[in-house]
PLY file of the C-alpha trace (Angstrom):
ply
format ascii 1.0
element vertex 458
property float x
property float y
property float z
element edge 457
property int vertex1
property int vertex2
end_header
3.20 99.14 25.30
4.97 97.07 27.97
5.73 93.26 27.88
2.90 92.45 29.82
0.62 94.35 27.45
2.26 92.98 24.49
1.97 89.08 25.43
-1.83 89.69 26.19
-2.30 90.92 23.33
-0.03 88.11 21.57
-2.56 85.83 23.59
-5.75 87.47 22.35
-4.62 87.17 18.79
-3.98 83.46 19.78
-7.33 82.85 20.43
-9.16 84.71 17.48
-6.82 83.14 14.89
-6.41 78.67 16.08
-8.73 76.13 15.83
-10.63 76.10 19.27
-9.99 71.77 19.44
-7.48 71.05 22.49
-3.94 70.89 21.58
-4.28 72.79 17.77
-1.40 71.42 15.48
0.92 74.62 14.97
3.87 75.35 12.87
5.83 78.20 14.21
7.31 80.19 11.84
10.80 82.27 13.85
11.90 85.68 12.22
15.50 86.24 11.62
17.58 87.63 14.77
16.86 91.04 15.78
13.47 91.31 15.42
12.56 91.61 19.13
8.84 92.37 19.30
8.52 88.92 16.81
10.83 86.73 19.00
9.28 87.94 22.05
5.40 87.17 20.29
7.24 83.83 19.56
8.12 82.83 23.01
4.22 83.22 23.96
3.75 80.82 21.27
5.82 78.43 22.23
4.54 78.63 26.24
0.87 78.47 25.01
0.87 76.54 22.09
3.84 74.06 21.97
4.17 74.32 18.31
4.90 70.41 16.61
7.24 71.84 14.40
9.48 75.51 14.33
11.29 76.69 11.02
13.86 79.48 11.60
14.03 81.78 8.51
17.46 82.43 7.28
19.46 81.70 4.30
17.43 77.84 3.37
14.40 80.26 2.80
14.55 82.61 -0.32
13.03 85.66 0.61
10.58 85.33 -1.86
8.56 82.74 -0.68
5.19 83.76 0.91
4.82 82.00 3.86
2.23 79.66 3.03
5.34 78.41 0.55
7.43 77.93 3.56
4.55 76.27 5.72
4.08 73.18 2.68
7.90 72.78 2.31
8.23 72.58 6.12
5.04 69.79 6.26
6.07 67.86 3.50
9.53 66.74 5.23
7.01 65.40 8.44
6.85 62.08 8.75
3.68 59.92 7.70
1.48 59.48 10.83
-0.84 57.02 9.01
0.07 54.77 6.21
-0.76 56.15 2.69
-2.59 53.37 1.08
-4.64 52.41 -2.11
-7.99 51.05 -1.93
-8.40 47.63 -4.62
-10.68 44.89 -4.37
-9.31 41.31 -3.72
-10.74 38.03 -4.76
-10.41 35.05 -2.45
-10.04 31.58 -5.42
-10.82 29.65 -2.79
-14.60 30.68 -2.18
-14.71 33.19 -5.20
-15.82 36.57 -1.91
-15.10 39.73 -3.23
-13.35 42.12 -0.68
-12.35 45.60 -0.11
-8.10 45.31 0.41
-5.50 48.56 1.02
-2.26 47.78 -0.71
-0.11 50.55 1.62
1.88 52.71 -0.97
3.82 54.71 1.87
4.21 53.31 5.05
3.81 55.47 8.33
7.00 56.76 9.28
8.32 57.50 6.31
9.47 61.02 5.64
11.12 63.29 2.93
14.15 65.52 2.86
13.67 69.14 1.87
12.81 69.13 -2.04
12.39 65.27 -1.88
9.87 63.23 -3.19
9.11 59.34 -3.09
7.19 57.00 -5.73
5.82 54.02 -5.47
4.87 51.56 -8.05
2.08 48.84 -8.36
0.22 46.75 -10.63
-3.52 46.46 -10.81
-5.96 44.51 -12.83
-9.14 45.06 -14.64
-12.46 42.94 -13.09
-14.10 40.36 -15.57
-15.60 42.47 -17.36
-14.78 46.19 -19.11
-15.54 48.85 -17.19
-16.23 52.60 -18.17
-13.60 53.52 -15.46
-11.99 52.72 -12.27
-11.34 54.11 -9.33
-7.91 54.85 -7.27
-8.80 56.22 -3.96
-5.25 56.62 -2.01
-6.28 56.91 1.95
-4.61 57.87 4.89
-4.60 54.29 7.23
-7.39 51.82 6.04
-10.89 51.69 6.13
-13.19 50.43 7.92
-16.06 47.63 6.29
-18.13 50.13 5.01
-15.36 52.89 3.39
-15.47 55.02 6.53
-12.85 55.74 9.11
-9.82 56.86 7.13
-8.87 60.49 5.77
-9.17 60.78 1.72
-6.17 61.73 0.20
-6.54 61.69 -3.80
-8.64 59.53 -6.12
-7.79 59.15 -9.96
-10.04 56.84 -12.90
-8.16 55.19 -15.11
-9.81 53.04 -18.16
-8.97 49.20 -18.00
-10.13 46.53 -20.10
-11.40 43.33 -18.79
-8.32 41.45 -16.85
-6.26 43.49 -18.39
-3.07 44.32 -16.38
-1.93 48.10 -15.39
1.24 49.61 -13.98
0.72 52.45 -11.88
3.04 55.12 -10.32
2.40 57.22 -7.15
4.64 60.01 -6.02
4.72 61.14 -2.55
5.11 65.03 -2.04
4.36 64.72 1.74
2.01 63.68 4.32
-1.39 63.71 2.12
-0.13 64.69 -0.71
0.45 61.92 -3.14
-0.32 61.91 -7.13
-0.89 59.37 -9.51
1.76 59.86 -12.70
1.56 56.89 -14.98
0.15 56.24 -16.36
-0.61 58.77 -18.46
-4.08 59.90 -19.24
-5.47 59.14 -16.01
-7.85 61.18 -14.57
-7.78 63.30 -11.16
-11.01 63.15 -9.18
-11.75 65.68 -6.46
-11.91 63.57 -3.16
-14.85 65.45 -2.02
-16.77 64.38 -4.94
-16.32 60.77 -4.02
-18.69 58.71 -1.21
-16.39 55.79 -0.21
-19.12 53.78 1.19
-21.47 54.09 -2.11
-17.79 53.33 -4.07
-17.41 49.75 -1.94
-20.98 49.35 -1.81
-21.45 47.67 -5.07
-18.33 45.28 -5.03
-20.01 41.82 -6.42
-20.37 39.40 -3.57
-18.36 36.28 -5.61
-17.20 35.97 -8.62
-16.64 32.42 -10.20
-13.86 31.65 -13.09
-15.87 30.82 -16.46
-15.29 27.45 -17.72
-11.56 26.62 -19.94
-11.99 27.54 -23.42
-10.04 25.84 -25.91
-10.40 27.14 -29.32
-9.61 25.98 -32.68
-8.89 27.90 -35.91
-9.04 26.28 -39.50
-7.58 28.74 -41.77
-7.59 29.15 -45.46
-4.03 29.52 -46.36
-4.93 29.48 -50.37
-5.62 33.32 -51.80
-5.65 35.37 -54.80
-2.54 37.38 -53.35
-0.17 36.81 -50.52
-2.05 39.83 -48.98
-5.09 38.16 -48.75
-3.52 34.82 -46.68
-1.65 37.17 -44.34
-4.78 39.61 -43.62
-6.53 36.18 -42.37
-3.40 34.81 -40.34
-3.21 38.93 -39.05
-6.63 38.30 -37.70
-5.67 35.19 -35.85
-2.94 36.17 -34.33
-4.40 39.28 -33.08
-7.41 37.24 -31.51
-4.77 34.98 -29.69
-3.06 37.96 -29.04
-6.11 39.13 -27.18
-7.00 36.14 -25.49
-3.07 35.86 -24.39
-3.71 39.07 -22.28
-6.31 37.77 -20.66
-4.94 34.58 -19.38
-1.05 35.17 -19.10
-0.77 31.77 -17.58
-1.94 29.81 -20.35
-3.74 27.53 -17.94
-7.58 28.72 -18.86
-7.37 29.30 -22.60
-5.65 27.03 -24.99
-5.40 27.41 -28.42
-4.53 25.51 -31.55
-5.00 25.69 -35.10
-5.31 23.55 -38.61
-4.47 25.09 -42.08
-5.84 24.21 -45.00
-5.33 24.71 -48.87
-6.46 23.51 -52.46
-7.16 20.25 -53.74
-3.59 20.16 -55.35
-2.38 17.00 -54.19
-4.46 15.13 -55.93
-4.91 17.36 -59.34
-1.28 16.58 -60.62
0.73 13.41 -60.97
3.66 14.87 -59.63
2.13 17.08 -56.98
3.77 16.06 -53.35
1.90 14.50 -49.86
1.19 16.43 -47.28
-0.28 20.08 -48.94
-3.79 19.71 -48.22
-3.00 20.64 -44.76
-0.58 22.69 -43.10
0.93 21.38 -40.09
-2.19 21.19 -37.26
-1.02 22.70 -34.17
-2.26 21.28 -30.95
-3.98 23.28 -27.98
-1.63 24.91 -26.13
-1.21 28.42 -24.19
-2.38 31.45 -26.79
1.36 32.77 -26.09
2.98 29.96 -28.31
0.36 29.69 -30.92
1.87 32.80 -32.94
5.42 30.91 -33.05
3.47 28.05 -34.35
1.87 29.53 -37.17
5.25 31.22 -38.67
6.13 27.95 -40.63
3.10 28.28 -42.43
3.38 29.32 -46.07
1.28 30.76 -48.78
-0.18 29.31 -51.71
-1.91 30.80 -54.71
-5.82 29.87 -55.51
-6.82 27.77 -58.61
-10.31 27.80 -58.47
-12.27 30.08 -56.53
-15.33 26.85 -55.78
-13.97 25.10 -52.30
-11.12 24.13 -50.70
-9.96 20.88 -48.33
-12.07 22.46 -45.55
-13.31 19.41 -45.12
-10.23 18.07 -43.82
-9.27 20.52 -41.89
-12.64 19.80 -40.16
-11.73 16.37 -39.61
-8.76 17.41 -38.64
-9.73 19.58 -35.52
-11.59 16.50 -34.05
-8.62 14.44 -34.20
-6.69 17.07 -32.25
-8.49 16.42 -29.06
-8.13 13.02 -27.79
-11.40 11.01 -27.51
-11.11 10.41 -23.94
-11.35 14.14 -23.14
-14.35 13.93 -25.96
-16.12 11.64 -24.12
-15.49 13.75 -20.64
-16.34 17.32 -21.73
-18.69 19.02 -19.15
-17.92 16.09 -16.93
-15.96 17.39 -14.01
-14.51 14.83 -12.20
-16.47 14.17 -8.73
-13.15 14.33 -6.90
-12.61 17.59 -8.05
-15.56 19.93 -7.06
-13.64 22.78 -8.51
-13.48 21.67 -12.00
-15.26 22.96 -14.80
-16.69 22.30 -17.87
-14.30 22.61 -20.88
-16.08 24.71 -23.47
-14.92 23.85 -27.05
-14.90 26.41 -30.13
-14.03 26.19 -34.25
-13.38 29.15 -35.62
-13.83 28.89 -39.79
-11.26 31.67 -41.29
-11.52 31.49 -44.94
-13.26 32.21 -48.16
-14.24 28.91 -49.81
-16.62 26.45 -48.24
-15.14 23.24 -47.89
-15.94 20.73 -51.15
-18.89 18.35 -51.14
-18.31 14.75 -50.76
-19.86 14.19 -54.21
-19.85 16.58 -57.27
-22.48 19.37 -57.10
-22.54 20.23 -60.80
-19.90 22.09 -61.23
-18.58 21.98 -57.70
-15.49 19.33 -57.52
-15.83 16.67 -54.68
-13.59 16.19 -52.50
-11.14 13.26 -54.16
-11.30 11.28 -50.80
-15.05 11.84 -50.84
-14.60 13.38 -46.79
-18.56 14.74 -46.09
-18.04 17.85 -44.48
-21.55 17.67 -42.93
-20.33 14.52 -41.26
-17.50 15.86 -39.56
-19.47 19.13 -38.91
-21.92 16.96 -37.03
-19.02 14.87 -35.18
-17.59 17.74 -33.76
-21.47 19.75 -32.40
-21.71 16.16 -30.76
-18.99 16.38 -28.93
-20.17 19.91 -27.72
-17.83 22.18 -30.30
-19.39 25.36 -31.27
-18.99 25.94 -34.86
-18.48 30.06 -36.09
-17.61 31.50 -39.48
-15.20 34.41 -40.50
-15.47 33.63 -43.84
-15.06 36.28 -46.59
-17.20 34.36 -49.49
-17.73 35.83 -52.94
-20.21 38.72 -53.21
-22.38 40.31 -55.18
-25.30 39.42 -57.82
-25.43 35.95 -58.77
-23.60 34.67 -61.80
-26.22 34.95 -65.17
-25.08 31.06 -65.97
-27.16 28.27 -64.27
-23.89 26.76 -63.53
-22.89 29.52 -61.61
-26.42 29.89 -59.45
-25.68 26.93 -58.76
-22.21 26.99 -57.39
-23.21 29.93 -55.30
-26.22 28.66 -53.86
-24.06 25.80 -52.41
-21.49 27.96 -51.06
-24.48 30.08 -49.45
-25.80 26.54 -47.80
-22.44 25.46 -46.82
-22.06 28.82 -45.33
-24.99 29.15 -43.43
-24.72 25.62 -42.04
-21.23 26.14 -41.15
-21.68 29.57 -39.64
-25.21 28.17 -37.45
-23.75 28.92 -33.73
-21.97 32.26 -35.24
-20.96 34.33 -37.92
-18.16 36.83 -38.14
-17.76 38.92 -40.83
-14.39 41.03 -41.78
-14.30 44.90 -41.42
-17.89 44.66 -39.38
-15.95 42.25 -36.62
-12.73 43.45 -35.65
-10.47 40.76 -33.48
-11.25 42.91 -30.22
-14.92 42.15 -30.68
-14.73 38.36 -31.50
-12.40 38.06 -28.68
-14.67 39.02 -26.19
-17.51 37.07 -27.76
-15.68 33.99 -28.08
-13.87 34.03 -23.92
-16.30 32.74 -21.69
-18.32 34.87 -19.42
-17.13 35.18 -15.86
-20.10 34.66 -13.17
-20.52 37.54 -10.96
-22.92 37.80 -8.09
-24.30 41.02 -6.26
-24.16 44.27 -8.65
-23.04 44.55 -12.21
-21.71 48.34 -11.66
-19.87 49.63 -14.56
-17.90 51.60 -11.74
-15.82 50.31 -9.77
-12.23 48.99 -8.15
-9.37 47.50 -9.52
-7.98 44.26 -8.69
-5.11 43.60 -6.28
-4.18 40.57 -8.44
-5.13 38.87 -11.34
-8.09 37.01 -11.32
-6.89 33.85 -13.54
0 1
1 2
2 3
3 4
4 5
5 6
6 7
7 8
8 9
9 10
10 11
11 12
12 13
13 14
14 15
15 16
16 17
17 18
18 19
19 20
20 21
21 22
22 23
23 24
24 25
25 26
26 27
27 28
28 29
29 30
30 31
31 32
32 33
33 34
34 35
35 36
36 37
37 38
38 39
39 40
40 41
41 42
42 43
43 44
44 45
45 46
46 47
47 48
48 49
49 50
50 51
51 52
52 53
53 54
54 55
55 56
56 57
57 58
58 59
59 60
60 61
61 62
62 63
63 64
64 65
65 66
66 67
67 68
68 69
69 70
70 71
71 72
72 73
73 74
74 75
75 76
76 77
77 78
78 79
79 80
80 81
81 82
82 83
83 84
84 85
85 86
86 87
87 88
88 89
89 90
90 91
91 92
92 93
93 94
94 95
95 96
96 97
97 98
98 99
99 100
100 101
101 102
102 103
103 104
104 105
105 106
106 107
107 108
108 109
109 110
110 111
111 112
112 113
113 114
114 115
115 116
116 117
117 118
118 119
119 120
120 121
121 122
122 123
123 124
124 125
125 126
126 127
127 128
128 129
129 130
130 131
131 132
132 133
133 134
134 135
135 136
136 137
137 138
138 139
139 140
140 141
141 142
142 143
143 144
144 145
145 146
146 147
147 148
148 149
149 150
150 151
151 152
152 153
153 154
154 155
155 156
156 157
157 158
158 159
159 160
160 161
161 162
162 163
163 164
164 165
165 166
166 167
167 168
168 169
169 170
170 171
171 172
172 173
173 174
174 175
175 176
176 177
177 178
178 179
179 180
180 181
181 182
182 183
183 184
184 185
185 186
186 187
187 188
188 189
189 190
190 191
191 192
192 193
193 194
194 195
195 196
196 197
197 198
198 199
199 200
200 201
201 202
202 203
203 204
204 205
205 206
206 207
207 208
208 209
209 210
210 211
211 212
212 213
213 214
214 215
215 216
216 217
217 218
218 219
219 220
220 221
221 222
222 223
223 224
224 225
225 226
226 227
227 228
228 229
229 230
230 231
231 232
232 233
233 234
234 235
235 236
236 237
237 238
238 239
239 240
240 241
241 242
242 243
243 244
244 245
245 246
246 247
247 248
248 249
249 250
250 251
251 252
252 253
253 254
254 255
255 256
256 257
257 258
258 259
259 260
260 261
261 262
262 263
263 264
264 265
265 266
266 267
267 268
268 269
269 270
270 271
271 272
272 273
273 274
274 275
275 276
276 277
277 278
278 279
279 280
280 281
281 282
282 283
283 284
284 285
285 286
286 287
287 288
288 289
289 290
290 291
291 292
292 293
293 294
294 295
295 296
296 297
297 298
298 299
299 300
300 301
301 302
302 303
303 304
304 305
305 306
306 307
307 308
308 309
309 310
310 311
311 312
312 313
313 314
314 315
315 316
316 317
317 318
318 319
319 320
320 321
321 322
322 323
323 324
324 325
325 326
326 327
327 328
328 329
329 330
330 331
331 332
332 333
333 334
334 335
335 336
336 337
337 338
338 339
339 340
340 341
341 342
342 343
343 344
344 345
345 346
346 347
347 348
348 349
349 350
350 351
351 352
352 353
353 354
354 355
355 356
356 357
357 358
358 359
359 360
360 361
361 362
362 363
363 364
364 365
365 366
366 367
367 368
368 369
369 370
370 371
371 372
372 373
373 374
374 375
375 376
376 377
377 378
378 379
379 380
380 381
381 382
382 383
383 384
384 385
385 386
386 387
387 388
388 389
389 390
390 391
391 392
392 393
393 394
394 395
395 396
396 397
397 398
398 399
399 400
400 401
401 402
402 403
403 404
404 405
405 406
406 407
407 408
408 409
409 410
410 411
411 412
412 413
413 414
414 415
415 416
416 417
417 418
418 419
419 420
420 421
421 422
422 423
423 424
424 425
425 426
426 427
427 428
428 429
429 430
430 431
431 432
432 433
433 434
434 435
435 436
436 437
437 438
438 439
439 440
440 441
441 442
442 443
443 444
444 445
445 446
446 447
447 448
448 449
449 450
450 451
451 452
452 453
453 454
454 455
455 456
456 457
């Protein structure tokens, strides 16, 4: 076969094997010196095609690598034409729209070395409420409105919980190639299986902040055991803990609590001021609440009847000054971004609080305090009232006495507990955290599938 021969048939080869599209991207692979028939077939290549890139085999390519091996080392060192970017959804404070946003991971340009790779680290956030999964699509450029318009280049779920912050990690292997690698447990999606337009489709329209919660714990500090005061304050500071994650700022959710005990100060002579009550802690960010409660101490039961409740009760309205009573779920007109302050007790204890006058064998309170009274104070002021109280179980005692003494903790209990009860080992903290935070207001679709958040939304 002469030249001429040879190159048409280099041509017709040509022809049959690339993409008929004009100008087909082609990576020209050049033997080792010597090889004249292949250097000659090159040249054609190179006069027909104009190849974007050419890798000379030599001594950088092992011998054993197919070529197919050499071809994806060769295109991961090209430079990005397109930022790499990850589709979240971004929420405007100002008018509470929803929109899609691309957060660019690699920009266009960039390129790798031989062997290299690149990573690139951001944090997302769960919506306002928990999701069964999100979604990570990583696109070459951005979108357009509607999801179209820009190459898929991976897509990974991940499980968030409500507002809940997440650090992720991308690595770049080369031009549409990029992984997500923390963190771990996430879950690769095959692009193909995933319709970018029905994925932005149901993005909620606006979504409004709920109102400020400040919540209030009274907690029973007097037990049987030292086990059985810390297993209550475990269960408050996990519920701050909770809440703490969910606004890191401390501006939305404020906390405070009130401790309470016996009767003892006023059942011995020489017993000292000041141990009905632990020290009340103010409202403040959920963060600093946890410090707070460290001073407080133990104390062993006497009587397993009722406890200063009461005061503690009493106490919690005093916490909260009375003009900020008197202007709950008032927002001020010159603020038409304000919102309504919503206002919860949380009971943590075993005893009911003691009745302002003796109930047979139920003690009254020495400073005759009527629980009822203050109960009623604080649901007129707008407080919601809950229980996670732990009372004595079982039959009733065979004594009238008794009966008696447990069908007023049973009234107490179910007065106290009207707006909510908790109960331990059926209510873990996770759950009464997420009852007690206020409900974010979302308009458009509820979809329990969705994007992550470029920021956090309080």
């Amino acid at each position: 076969m002469d030249r001429r021969e040879f190159d048409t048939a280099v041509l017709e080869w040509l022809k049959a094997c690339l993409p008929a599209v004009p100008d087909p991207p082609v990576v020209l692979l050049s033997p080792p010196a010597g090889w004249k028939l292949l250097e000659r077939a090159a040249a054609v290549v190179r006069e027909v095609c104009a190849p974007r890139v050419e890798l000379r085999a030599g001594s950088a390519e092992s011998a054993r690598r197919t070529t197919a091996d050499a071809v994806r080392r060769l295109v991961r060192t090209l430079p990005l034409l397109a930022d790499h970017t990850l589709l979240l959804a971004r929420l405007d404070r100002d008018t509470g729209a929803v929109q899609a946003h691309s957060h660019v991971l690699f920009p266009a340009g960039s390129r790798l070395g031989l062997g290299e790779t690149d990573t690139a680290e951001v944090t997302v956030y769960g919506g306002p409420t928990d999701c069964d999964a999100l979604y990570l699509p990583v696109l070459a450029g951005a979108p357009a409105a509607d999801g179209t318009g820009a190459p898929h280049v991976s897509t990974h779920q991940i499980e968030v919980g409500a507002l809940e912050p997440v650090r992720l990690t991308f690595v770049l292997r080369g031009p549409g190639e990029v992984d997500l690698v923390a963190p771990p447990g996430a879950r690769r999606v095959d692009p193909a299986a995933v319709d970018m337009p029905c994925l932005l489709s149901p993005l909620p329209r606006r979504i409004t902040p709920p109102p400020r919660l400040e919540l209030y714990f009274t907690v029973e500090l007097s037990g049987a055991d030292p086990a059985e005061t810390e297993e209550r304050l475990t269960f408050v500071r996990d519920v701050v803990g909770l809440l703490a994650r969910r606004d890191r700022a401390g501006t939305a959710i404020r906390v405070g609590a009130v401790g309470h005990y016996d009767h003892t100060v006023y059942e011995g002579i020489g017993a000292k001021v000041g141990i009905l009550l632990a020290a009340p802690v103010s409202a403040r960010p959920p963060a600093e609440l946890t410090a707070a409660l460290g001073g407080w101490a133990h104390a062993r039961r006497r009587q397993d009847l009722v406890s200063s409740l009461e005061d503690a009760l009493r106490e919690v309205a005093q916490l909260v000054p009375e003009d900020e009573l008197r202007g709950v779920a008032r927002p001020a007109a010159k603020d038409p971004g304000a919102t309504d302050v919503q206002r919860v007790v949380l009971i943590v204890a075993r005893r009911p609080p003691a009745p302002a006058r003796q109930h047979g064998v139920v003690p009254a309170c020495p400073h005759s305090v009527d629980w009822r009274t203050a109960l009623d104070r604080l649901r007129s002021h707008r407080f919601r009232v809950m229980t996670r109280a732990d009372p004595a179980a079982g039959p009733p005692p065979p004594d009238r006495p008794g009966q008696d003494a447990r069908r007023y903790a049973d009234e107490a209990w179910k007065d106290l507990g009207a707006d909510g009860v908790f109960r331990p080992g059926a209510d873990p903290a996770a759950a009464v955290a997420r009852i007690l935070a206020p409900p974010w207001r979302v308009e458009g679709p509820d979809c329990r599938l969705g994007l992550a958040f470029s920021a956090p939304l309080m």
